[in-house]
N, C-alpha and C positions, 0 to 999 in steps of 0.2 A: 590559532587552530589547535586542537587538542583531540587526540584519540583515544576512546574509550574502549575498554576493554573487561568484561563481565568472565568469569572463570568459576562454575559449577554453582550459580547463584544457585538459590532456595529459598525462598520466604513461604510462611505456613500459619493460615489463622483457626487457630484449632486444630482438627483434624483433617484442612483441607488444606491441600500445598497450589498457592496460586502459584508459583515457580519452582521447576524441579530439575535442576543443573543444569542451568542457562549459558553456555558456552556461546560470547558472542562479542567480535568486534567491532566497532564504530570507527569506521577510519575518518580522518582531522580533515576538514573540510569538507565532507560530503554529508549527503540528506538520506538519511537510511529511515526507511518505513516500517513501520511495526504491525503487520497483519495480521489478523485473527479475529474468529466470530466470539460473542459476547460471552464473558466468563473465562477464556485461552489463558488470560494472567497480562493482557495487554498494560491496563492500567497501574496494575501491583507493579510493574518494569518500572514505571515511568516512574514511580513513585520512592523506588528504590535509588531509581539513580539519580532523584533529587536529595534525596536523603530526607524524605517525610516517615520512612520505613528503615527499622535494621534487618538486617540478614538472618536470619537462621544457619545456612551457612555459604561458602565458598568465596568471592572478593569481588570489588570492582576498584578499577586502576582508571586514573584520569589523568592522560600526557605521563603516564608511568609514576604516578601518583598516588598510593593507596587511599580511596577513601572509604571503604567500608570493607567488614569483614575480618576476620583474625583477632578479634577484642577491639579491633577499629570503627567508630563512627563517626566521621565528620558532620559536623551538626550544618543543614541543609544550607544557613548564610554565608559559611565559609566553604561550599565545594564553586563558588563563582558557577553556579548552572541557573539558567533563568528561565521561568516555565509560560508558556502563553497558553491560558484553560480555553474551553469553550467558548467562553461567554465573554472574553476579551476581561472583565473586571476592574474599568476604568475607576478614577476615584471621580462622583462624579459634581464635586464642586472644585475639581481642579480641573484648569485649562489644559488643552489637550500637550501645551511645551512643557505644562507643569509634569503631568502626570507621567511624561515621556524622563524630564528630567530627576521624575524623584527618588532614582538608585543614586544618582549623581553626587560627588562633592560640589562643592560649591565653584573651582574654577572650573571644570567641566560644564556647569550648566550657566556660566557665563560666556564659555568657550560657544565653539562651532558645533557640537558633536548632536544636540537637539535637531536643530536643520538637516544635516547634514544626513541621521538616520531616517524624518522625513521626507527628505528625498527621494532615498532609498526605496519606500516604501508607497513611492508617486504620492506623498502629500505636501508638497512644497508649499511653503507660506501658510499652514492651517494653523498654526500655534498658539493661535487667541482664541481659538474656536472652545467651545466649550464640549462635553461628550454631548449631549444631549442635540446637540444642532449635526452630527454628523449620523450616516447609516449605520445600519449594521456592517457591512463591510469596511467601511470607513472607520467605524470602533475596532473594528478586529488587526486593520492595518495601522492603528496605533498600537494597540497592544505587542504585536512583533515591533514596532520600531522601539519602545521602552523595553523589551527585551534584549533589543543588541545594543543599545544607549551603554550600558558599560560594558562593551567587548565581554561578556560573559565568554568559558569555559566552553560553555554546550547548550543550544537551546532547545528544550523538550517544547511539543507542540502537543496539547494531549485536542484532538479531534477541533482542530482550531474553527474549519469551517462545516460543522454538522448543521450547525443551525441557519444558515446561509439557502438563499434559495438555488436549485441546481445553475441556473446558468451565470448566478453571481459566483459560485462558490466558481467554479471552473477557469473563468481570467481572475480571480482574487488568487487561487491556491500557486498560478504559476507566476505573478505579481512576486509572490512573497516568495519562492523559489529563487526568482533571481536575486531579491534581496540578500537572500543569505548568503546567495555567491559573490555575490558583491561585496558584502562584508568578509569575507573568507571565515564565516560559520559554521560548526559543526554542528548538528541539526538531528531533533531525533523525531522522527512525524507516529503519532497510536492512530490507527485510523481503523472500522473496518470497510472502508470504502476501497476497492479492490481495484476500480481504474483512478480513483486516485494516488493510488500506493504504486500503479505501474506506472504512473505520468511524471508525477515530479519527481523521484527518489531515486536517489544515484544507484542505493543497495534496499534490496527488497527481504524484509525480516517474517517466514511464514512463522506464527504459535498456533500448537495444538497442546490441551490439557497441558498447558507450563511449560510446553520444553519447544525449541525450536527444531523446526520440522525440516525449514528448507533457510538458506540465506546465500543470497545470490544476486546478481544486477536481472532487472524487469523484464529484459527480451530471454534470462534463462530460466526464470521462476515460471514463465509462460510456455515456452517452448518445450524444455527439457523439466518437466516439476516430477517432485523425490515419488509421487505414489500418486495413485489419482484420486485421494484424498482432496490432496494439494491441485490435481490438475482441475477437479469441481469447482473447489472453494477459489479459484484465479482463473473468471474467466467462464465463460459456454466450454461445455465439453461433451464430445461424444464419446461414452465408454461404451466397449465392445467385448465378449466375448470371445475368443479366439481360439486357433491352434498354429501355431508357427513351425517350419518348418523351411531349411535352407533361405532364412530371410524374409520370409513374406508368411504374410497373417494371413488366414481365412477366414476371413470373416462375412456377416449377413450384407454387409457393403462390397463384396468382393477381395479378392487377393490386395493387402496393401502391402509395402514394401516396411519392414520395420529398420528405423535408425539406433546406430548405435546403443545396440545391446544384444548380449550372447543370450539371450533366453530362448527359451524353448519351449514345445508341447503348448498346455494349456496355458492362456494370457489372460493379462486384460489388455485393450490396446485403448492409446489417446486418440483420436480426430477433434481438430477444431471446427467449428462448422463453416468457417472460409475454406475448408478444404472442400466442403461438401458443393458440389458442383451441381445444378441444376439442367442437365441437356435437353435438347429437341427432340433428337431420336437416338435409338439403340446402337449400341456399338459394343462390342465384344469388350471391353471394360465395364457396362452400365448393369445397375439393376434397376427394377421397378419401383416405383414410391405411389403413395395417395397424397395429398395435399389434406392433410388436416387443417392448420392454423396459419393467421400473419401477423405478426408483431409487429408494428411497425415503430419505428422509433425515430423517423427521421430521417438522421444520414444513411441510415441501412433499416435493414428489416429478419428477424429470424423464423424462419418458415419449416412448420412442423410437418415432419412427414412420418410416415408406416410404411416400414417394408413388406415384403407379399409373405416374411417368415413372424409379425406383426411386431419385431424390431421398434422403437419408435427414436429417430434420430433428428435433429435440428440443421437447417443451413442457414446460411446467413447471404445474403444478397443485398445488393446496393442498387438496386432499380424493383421498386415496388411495383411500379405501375406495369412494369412486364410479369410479373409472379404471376402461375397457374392460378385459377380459383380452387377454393378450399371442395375436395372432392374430386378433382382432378387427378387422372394418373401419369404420370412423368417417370422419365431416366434420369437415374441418379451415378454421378459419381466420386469418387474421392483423388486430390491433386495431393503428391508429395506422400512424406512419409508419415508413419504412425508411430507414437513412444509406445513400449509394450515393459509390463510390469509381471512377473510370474504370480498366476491365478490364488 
């Protein structure tokens, strides 16, 4: 297990800086995700800290190891970091024990250490198989196990399951989660899949335009996010207007109680839409709503509404089959607190 640690990265192709003092640690055995919508500098990361890229400037350390930066470049075979791309990139007239063992010396792939990363990866006994005879998923869960085949430094995952269909990708991405814990892997996930990045990842990495924005574990990147920037881009959000005073927001949804934070006057506040409550009848907390729209998605559903100030906010509910019809008017209310941000 090795911890990675980045201090005022930079990289810049021409006059565009895909990373612009990237202060970030990778602690040694855990799965830290790297989120950001497309162009943030996600991939240029990954890419640095394989060493396909040099610095422009600041360092990156591995296990207190320099390997880039300061007139240093470790050329990418020797920082021991191993990358699993998209597309898995089996070789594909090698057998799948071949292709698992061919970082390998030669007692190592006479050794146990093939099987034994198949496992890991629930492929026991496939080793004869050829790529070609197995899924997509089944490629991709080779590609992580020739990954960890020589206990590498650090495994970069650049967007492993995008091409995955959604409910393959979902048991495949927490499959290979536990792989890595099991292997005691340090793990670096580029995604921009945002309940991905909150499901399996120990630490949650937000990028905006190169720099990071928020880094922090998934229940506080969600709850508690730096700006509501960050609160949109992770997750349904309801932003709000406000004005606070002694605690509590005024807002088009009524008085909500704001947490932890001295702000004041004009806001903006956060509501998730599980906060937003859907009632039967009026009560001195409610306001009025119209039923616009119903999302349905299965486990839950997010249902659009208009307030009578024409507000437009989202809830989320988990029985569809009881939701207003679209046109209906309802009492709405809000459960718990709001993060508030000054305007």
């Amino acid at each position: 297990m090795s911890q990675v640690v980045l201090t005022g990265v930079v990289k810049r192709y021409g006059r565009v800086t895909a990373l612009d003092g990237v202060d970030l640690t990778v602690p040694a055995g855990e799965l830290t995700a790297v989120l950001g919508p497309s162009g943030c500098g996600k991939t240029t990361l990954l890419r640095c800290l394989a060493g396909f890229e040099r610095l422009d400037a600041g360092e990156i350390t591995l296990d207190g190891r320099p390997v880039a930066g300061g007139g240093r470049h470790l050329p990418a075979h020797r920082r021991r970091i191993a990358v699993v791309p998209q597309e898995g990139a089996l070789f594909p007239h090698l057998s799948v024990a071949a292709n698992i063992g061919y970082g390998l010396d030669r007692a190592a792939r006479r050794g146990a250490r093939v099987e034994e990363v198949l496992t890991l990866v629930g492929l026991a006994g496939y080793g004869d198989r050829m790529p070609h005879q197995l899924s997509g998923g089944q490629q991709q869960r080779v590609a992580v196990a020739r990954a960890l085949a020589p206990r590498p430094s650090l495994v970069l995952l650049d967007e492993p399951f995008s091409a995955l269909d959604a409910g393959l990708r979902a048991g495949l991405r927490q499959d290979i989660r536990e792989a890595l814990r099991a292997d005691g892997a340090t793990g670096v996930l580029v995604t921009h899949d945002q309940g991905e990045a909150l499901s399996v990842a120990d630490r949650v990495v937000v990028l905006r335009s190169g720099q990071v924005v928020q880094a922090d574990t998934p229940t506080a990147v969600y709850r508690s996010p730096a700006d509501p920037w960050v609160a949109g881009f992770v997750g349904d959000a309801v932003l709000l207007d406000a004005v606070v005073e002694s605690g509590q927001a005024r807002t088009a949804l009524g008085p909500i109680p704001v947490a932890g934070t001295a702000a004041s006057g004009r806001v903006t506040v956060l509501v998730r839409p599980e906060q937003v409550r859907i009632v039967p009848s009026a009560r001195p907390d409610t306001v009025s709503a119209t039923v616009l729209r119903h999302d349905f998605h299965g486990h839950d559903a997010l249902v659009g509404l208009r307030l009578t100030d024409g507000t437009r906010i989202t809830a989320r509910i988990l029985d569809d089959a009881t939701a207003a019809p679209v046109g209906t008017d309802v009492m709405v209310r809000v459960d718990g607190t709001a993060r508030a941000w000054p305007a």
